[in-house]
matplotlib code that plots the C-alpha trace (Angstrom):
import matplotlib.pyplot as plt

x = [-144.1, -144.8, -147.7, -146.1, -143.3, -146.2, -146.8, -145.0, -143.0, -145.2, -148.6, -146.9, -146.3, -149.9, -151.7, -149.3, -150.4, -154.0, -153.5, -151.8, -153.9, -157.0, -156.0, -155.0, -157.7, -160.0, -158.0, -157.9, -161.8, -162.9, -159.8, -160.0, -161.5, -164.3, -162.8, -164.7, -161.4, -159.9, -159.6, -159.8, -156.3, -155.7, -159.2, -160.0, -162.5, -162.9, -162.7, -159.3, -158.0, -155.6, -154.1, -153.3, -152.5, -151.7, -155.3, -155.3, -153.5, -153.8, -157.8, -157.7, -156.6, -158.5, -161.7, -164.5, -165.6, -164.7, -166.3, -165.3, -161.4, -162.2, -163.0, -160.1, -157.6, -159.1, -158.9, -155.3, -154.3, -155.5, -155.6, -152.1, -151.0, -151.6, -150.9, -147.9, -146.4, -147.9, -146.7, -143.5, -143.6, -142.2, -145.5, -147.6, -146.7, -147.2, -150.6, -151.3, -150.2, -152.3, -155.8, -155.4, -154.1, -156.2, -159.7, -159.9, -158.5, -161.5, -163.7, -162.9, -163.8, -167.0, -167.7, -166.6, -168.4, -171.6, -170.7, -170.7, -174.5, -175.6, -173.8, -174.7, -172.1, -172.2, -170.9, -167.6, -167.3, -168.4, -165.8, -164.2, -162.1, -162.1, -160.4, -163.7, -161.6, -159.1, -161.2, -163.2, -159.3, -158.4, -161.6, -160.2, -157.2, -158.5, -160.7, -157.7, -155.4, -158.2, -161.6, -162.8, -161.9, -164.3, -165.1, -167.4, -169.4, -171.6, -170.1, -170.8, -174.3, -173.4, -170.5, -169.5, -166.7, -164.5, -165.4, -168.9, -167.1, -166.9, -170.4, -171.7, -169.5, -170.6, -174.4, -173.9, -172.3, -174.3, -177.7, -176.6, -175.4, -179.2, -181.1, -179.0, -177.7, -173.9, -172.7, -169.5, -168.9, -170.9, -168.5, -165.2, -166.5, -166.7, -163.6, -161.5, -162.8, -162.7, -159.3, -158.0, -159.2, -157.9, -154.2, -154.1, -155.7, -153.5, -150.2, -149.2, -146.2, -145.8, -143.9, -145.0, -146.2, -147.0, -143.5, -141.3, -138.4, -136.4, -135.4, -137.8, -139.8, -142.5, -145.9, -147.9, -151.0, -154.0, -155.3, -157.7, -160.7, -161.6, -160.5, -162.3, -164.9, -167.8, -167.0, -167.1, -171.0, -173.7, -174.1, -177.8, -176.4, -173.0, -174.6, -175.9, -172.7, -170.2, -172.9, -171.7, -168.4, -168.7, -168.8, -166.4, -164.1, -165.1, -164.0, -160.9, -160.0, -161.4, -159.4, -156.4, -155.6, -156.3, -153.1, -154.6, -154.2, -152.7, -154.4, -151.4, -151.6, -154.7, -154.1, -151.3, -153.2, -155.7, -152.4, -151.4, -155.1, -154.7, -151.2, -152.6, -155.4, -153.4, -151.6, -154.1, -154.8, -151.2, -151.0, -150.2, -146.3, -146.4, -146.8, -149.4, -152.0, -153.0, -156.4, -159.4, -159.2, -162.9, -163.1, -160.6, -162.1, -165.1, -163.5, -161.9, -164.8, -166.8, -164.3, -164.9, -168.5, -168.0, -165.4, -167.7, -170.5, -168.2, -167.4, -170.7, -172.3, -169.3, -170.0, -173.5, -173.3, -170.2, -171.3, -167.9, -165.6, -162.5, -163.4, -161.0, -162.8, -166.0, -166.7, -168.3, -165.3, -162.4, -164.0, -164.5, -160.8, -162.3, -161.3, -162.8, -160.4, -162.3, -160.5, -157.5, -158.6, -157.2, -158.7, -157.8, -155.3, -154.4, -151.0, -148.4, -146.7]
y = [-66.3, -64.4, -66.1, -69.0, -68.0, -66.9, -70.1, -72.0, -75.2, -78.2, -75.9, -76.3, -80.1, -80.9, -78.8, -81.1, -84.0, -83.2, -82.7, -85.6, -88.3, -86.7, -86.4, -90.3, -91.0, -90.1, -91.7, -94.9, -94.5, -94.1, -95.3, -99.4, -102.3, -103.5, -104.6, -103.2, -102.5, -100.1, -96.5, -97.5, -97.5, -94.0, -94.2, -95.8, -99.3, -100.9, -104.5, -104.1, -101.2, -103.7, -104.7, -101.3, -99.1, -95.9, -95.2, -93.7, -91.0, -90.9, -90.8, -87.1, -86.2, -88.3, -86.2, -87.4, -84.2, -80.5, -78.9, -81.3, -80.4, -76.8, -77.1, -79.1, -76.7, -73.5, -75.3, -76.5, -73.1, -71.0, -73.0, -74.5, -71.2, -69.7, -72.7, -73.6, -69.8, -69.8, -73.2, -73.4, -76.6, -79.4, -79.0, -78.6, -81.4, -83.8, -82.2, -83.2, -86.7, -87.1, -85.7, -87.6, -91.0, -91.5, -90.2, -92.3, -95.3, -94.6, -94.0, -97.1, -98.9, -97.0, -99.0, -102.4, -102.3, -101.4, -104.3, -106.3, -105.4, -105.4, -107.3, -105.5, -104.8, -101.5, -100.6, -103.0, -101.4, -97.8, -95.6, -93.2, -90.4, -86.3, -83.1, -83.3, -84.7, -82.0, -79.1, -80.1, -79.8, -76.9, -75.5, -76.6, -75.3, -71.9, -71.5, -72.2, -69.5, -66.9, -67.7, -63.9, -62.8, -62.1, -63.7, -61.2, -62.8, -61.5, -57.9, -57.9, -59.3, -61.8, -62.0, -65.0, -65.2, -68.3, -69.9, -70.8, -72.6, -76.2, -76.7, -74.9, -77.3, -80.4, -79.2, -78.8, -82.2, -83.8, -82.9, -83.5, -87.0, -87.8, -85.7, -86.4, -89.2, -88.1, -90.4, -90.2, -87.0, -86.6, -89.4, -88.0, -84.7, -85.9, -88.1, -84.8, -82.7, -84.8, -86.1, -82.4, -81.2, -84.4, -83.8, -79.8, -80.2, -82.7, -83.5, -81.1, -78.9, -74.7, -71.9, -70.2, -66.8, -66.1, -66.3, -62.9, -65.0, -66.0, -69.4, -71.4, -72.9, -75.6, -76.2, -79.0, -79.4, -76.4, -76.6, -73.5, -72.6, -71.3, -74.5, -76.9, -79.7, -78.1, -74.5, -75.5, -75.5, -73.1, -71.8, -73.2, -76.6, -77.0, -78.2, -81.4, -81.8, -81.2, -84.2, -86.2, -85.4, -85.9, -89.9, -90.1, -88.6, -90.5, -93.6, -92.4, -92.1, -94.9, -97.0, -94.5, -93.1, -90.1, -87.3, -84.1, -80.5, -79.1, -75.4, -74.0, -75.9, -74.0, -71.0, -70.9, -72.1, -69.2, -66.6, -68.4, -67.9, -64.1, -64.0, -65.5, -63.0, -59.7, -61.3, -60.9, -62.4, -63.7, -61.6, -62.6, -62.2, -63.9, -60.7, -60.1, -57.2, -56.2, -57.4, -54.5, -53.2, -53.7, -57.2, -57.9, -56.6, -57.7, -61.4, -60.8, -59.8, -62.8, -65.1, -62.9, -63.4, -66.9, -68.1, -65.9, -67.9, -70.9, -69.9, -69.2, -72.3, -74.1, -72.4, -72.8, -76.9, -77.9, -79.5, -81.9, -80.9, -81.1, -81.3, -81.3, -80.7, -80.9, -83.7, -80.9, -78.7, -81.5, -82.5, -79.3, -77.7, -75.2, -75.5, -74.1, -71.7, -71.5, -74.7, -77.0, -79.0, -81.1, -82.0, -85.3, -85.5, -89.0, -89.9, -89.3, -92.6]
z = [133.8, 137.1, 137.7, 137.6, 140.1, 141.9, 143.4, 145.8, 144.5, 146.4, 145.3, 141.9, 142.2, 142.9, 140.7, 137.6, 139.9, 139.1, 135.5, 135.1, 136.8, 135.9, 132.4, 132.5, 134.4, 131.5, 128.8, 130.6, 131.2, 127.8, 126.3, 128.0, 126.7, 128.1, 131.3, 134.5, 136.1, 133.1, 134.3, 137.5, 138.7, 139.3, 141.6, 144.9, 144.7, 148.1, 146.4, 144.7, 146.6, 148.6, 145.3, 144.2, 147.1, 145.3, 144.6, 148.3, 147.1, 143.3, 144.1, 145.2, 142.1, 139.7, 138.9, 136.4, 134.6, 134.2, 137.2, 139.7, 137.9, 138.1, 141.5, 142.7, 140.4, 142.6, 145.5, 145.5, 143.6, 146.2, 149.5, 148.7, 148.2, 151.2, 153.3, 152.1, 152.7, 156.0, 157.2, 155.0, 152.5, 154.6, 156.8, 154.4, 152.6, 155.5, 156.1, 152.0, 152.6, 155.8, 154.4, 151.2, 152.0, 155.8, 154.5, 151.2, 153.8, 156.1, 153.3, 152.0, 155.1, 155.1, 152.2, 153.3, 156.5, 154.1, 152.0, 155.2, 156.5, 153.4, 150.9, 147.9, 145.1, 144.3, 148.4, 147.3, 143.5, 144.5, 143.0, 145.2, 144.0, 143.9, 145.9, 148.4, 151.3, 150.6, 150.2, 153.6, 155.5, 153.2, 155.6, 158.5, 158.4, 157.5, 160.4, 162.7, 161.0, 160.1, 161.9, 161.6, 158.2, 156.1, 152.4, 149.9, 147.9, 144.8, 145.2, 148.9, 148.3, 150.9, 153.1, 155.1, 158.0, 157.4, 160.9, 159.3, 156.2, 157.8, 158.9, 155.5, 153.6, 156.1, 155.7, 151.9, 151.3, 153.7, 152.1, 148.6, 149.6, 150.6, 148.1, 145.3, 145.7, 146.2, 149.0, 148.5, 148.6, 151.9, 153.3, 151.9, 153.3, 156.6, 156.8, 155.6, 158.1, 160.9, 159.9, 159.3, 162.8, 164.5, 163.3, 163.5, 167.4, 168.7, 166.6, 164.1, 165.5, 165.3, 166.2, 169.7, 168.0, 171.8, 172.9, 172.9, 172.9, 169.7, 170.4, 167.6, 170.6, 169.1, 170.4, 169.5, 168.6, 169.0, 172.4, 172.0, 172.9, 169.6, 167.7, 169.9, 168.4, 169.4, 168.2, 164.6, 164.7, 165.2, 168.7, 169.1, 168.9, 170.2, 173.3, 172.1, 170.2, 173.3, 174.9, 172.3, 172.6, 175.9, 175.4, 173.0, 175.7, 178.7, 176.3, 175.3, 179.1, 180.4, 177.7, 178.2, 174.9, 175.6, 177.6, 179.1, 177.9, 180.8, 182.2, 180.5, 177.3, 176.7, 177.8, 175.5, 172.7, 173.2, 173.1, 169.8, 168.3, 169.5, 167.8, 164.7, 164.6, 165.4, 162.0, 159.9, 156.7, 154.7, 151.0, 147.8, 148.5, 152.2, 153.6, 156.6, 156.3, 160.0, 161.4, 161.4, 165.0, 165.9, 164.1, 166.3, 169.6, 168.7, 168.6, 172.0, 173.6, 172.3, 173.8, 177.3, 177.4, 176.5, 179.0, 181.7, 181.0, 180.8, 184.7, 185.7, 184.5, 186.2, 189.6, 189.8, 188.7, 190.6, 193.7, 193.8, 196.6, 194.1, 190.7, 187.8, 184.7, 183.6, 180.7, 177.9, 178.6, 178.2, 175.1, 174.0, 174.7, 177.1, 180.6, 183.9, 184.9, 188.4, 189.1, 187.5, 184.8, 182.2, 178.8, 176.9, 173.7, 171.7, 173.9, 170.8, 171.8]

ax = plt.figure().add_subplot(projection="3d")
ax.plot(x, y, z, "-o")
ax.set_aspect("equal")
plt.show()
């Protein structure tokens, strides 16, 4: 009975919510008639996905055998859990409607625009469902509240800091899609990350941790260093990737979706990282155990050397007379503090 208390009451609802479409996902599987579209109304096909539109929910819920289920149960047990205490359950249930619903929606046009190069059958009756969409923004969200913490593995045979999570899950899901055949899950993994970072960067709202005042100021959005694009990935290749970023963001300007993160935008995003970190990681009861002291300094000084080599490399390539900010750093979050810069958010109009 406590373990049931245990749990908050939306991490309650969707672990039922699994049970129950999974469980009737399966009995209308094996249960049907020989019509191909039996046991598919509780998953996502492109083809008939317009005629029942609650597959782009129901289909992160719908698993097809016992370890996919097993997986999803851990995920939403333990992820929910902590989420939903740390973000209270109103938030967190708009962030579970957002990376369900919008990545099997882009997934599914994934498949359509297949269908339409290459007008095979299987891209318009591929079967899209599981928690792999979930889990990759479960990751997400992690590495914005606790980047530095720790996870133990195989009775500290191997130890992993959560910050490496999203490109180990992207890497894993990625490579399985092409050796094994698992495309799918390589494009739900995808859509779920990038979805997940798209809404905690730029819309999702939170208390100002920074602020000593006690007025329940809101920020919106994560305009960190720590949290930008580029800083999910190893740092051997989060050059190339800020290049590539790089385009996407001189598009977004020149067709003027994008608003800028303001010098103090980031700056307080970097004190709301800091706050999050002194937090430490939420316990079992929604209390907060205090971060290690040298984890912690040794975080803060890795952001020092990095933001002096950010300033360096700024001085010694800025030849403009009055420059604002340069591309990889607007696309990345980090701005030149030498100079006033702005970086580039989806206008929330």
């Amino acid at each position: 009975m406590q373990w049931r208390v245990s749990i908050p009451p939306l991490t309650r609802v969707l672990l039922a919510l699994l049970v129950a479409i999974s469980v009737t996902y399966q009995a209308l599987r094996f249960g049907g008639d020989a019509d191909p579209v039996t046991g598919h109304y509780l998953a996502l096909i492109p083809q008939w996905a317009l005629f029942t539109p609650w597959v782009y929910f129901t289909a992160s819920y719908s698993e097809q055998n016992i370890l996919t289920f097993l997986i999803a149960g851990a995920t939403i047990l333990f992820g929910g859990k902590y989420l939903e205490r740390a973000w209270g359950s109103l938030e967190f249930g708009k962030f579970i409607l957002i990376v369900t619903v919008l990545p099997n929606f882009l997934a599914s046009l994934v498949y359509v625009l297949l269908f339409a190069l290459s007008p095979k059958a299987e891209h318009a009756l591929v079967v899209i469902q599981g928690s792999v969409a979930l889990q990759g923004a479960f990751i997400v969200a992690f590495k914005q509240l606790v980047p530095e913490h720790t996870v133990t593995i195989l009775r500290g045979a191997l130890k992993i800091r959560v910050k490496h999570f999203p490109s180990l899950f992207l890497a894993a899901n990625s490579l399985s899609g092409i050796l094994l055949g698992t495309d799918t899950a390589l494009v739900l993994a995808w859509v779920g990350f990038l979805t997940s970072w798209t809404y905690l960067r730029f819309y999702k709202t939170q208390p100002d941790l920074s602020s000593a005042s006690t007025g329940g100021s809101q920020l919106r959005g994560d305009a960190s260093e720590t949290f930008a694009f580029a800083y999910f990935w190893p740092d051997a290749i989060q050059s190339p990737i800020a290049a590539i970023a790089d385009g996407i963001y001189n598009a977004l300007v020149a067709l003027r979706i994008c608003t800028p993160f303001s010098v103090e935008d980031v700056e307080m995003g970097n004190e709301q990282a800091t706050a999050r970190g002194e937090g430490g990681l939420l316990n079992h009861d929604g209390s907060r155990s205090g971060r290690n002291k040298q984890e912690e300094s040794e975080r803060r000084r890795a952001l020092a050397l990095k933001a002096l080599d950010q300033r360096l490399q700024a001085a010694s390539t800025n030849n403009k007379p009055q420059p604002t900010i340069s591309q990889s750093s607007a696309s990345s979050g980090a701005v030149n503090t030498a100079t006033p810069g702005t970086e580039e958010r989806p206008d929330q109009n």
